[in-house]
LODO-100913 format. One record per residue (C-alpha): residue number from 1; residue in three letters; x, y, z. Coordinates in Angstrom, 2 decimals. Example, Ala and Ser with C-alpha at 12.3 -4.5 7.8 and 13.67 -1.06 7.14 Angstrom:
<drenbas>
<drenba><n>1</n><res>ala</res><xx>12.30</xx><yy>-4.50</yy><zz>7.80</zz></drenba>
<drenba><n>2</n><res>ser</res><xx>13.67</xx><yy>-1.06</yy><zz>7.14</zz></drenba>
</drenbas>
This chain:
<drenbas>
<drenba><n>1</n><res>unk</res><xx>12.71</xx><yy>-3.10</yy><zz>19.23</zz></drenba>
<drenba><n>2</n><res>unk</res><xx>11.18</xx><yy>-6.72</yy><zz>19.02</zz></drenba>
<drenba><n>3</n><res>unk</res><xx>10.78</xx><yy>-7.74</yy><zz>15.97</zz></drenba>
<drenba><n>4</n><res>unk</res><xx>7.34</xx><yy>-9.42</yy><zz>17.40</zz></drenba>
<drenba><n>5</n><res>unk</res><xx>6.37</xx><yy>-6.21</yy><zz>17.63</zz></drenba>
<drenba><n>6</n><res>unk</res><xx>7.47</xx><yy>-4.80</yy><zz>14.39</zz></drenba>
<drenba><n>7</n><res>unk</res><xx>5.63</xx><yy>-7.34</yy><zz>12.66</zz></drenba>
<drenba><n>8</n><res>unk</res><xx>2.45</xx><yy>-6.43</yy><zz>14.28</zz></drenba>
<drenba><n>9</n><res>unk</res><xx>2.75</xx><yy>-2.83</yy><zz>12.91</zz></drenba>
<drenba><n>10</n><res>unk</res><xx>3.97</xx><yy>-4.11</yy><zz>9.71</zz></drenba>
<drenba><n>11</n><res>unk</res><xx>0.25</xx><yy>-6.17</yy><zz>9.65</zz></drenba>
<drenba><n>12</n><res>unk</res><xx>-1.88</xx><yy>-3.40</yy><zz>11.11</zz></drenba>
<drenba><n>13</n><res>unk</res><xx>-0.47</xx><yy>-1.07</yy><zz>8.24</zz></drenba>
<drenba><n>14</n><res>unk</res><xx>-1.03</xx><yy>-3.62</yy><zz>5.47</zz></drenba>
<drenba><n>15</n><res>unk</res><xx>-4.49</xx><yy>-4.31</yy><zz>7.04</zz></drenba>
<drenba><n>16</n><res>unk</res><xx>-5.42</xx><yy>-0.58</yy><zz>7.23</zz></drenba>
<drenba><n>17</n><res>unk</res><xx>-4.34</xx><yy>0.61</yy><zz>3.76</zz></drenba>
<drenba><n>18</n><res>unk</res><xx>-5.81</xx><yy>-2.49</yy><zz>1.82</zz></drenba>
<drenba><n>19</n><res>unk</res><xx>-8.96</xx><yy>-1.67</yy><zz>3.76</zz></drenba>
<drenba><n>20</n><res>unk</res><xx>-9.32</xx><yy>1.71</yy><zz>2.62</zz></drenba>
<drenba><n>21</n><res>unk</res><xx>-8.13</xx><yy>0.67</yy><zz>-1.08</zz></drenba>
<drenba><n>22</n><res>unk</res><xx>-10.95</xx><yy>-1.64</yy><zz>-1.46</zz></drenba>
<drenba><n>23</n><res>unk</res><xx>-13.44</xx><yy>1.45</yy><zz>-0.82</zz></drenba>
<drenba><n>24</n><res>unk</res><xx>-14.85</xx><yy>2.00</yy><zz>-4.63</zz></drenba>
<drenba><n>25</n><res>unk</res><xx>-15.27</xx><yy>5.20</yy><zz>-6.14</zz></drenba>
<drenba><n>26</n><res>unk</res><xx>-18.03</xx><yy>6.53</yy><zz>-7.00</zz></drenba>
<drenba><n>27</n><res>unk</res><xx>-17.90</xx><yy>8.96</yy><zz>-9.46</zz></drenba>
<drenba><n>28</n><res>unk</res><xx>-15.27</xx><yy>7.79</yy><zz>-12.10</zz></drenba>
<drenba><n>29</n><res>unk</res><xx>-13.87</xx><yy>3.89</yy><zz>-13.15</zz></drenba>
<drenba><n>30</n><res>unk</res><xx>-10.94</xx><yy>4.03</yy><zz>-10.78</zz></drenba>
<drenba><n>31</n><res>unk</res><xx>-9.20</xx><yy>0.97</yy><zz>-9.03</zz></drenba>
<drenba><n>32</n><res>unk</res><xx>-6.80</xx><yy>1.52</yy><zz>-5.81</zz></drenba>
<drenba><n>33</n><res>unk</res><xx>-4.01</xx><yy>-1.11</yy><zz>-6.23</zz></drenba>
<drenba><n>34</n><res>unk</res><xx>-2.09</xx><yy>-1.39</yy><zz>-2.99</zz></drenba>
<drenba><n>35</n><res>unk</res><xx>1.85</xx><yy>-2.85</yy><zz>-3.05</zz></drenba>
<drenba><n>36</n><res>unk</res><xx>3.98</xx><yy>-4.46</yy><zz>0.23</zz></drenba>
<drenba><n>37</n><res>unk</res><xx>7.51</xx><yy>-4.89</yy><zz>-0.92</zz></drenba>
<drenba><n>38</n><res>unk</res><xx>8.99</xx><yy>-7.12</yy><zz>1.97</zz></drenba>
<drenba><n>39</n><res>unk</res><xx>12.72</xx><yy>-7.80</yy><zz>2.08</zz></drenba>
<drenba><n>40</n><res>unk</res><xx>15.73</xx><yy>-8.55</yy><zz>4.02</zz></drenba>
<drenba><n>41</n><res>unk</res><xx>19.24</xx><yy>-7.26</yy><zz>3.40</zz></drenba>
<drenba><n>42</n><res>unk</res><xx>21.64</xx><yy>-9.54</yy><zz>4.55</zz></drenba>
<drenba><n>43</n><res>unk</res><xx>20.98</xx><yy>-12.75</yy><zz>7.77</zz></drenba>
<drenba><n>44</n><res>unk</res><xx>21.53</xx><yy>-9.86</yy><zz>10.76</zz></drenba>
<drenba><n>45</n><res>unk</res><xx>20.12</xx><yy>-7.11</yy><zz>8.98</zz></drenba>
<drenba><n>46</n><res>unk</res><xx>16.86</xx><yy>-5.10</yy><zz>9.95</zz></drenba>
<drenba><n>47</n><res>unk</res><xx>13.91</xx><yy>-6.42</yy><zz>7.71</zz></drenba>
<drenba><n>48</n><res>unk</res><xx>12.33</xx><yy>-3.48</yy><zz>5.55</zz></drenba>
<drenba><n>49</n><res>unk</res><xx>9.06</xx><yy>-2.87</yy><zz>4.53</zz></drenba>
<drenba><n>50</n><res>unk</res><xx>7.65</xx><yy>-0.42</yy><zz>1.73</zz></drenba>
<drenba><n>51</n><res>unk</res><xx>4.32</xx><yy>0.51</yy><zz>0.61</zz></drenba>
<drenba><n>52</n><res>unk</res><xx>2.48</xx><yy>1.75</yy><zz>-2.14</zz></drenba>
<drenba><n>53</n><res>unk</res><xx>-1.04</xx><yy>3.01</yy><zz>-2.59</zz></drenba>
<drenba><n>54</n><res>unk</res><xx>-1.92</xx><yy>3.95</yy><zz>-6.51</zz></drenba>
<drenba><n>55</n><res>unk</res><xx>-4.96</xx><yy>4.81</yy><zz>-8.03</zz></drenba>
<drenba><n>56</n><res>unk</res><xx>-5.66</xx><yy>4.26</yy><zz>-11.59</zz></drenba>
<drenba><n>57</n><res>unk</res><xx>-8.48</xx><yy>4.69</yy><zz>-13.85</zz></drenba>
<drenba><n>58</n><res>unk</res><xx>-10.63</xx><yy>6.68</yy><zz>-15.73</zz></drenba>
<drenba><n>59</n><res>unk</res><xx>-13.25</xx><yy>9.81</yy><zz>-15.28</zz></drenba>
<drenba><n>60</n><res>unk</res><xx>-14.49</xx><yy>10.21</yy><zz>-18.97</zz></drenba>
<drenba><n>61</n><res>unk</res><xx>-12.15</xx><yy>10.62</yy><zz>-21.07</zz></drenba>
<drenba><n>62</n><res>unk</res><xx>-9.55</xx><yy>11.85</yy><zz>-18.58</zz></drenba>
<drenba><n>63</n><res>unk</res><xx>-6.26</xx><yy>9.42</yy><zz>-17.42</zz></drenba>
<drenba><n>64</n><res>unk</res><xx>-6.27</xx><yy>9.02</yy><zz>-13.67</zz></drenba>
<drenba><n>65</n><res>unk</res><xx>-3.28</xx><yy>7.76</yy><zz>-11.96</zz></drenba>
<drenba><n>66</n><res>unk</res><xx>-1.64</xx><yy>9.02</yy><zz>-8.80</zz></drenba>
<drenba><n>67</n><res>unk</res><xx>0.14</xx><yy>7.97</yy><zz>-5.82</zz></drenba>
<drenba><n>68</n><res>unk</res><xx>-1.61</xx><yy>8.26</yy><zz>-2.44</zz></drenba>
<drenba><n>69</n><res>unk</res><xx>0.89</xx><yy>6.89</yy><zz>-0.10</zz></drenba>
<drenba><n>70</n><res>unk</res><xx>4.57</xx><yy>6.11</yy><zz>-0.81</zz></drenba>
<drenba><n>71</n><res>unk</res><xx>6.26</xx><yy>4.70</yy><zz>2.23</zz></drenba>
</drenbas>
């Protein structure tokens, strides 16, 4: 596959999940914190991307924190 093209997906999936990350909750103090790990294994090799989507916070006096999408 082109890499042109990978990198296009790469961007529309970064763009997507940081949108809906930034959408505030409304019932409790909880932040969405989004992570892109980029790297390259070796000069020839395939470049890898991973994601994260985490939401931390509270509602009252209850801990929030989960993973939403692991990729």
């Amino acid at each position: 596959m082109d890499y042109t093209k990978l990198d296009h997906y790469r961007q529309v999936i970064e763009t997507i999940l940081s949108e809906y990350a930034s959408l505030p909750y409304s019932y409790a103090k909880i932040q969405s914190e989004v992570v892109f790990d980029r790297k390259r294994v070796g000069a020839a090799s395939l470049k890898e991307t991973r994601y994260l989507w985490m939401d931390l916070g509270w509602n009252g006096d209850r801990r929030i924190h989960g993973c939403l999408v692991q990729y």
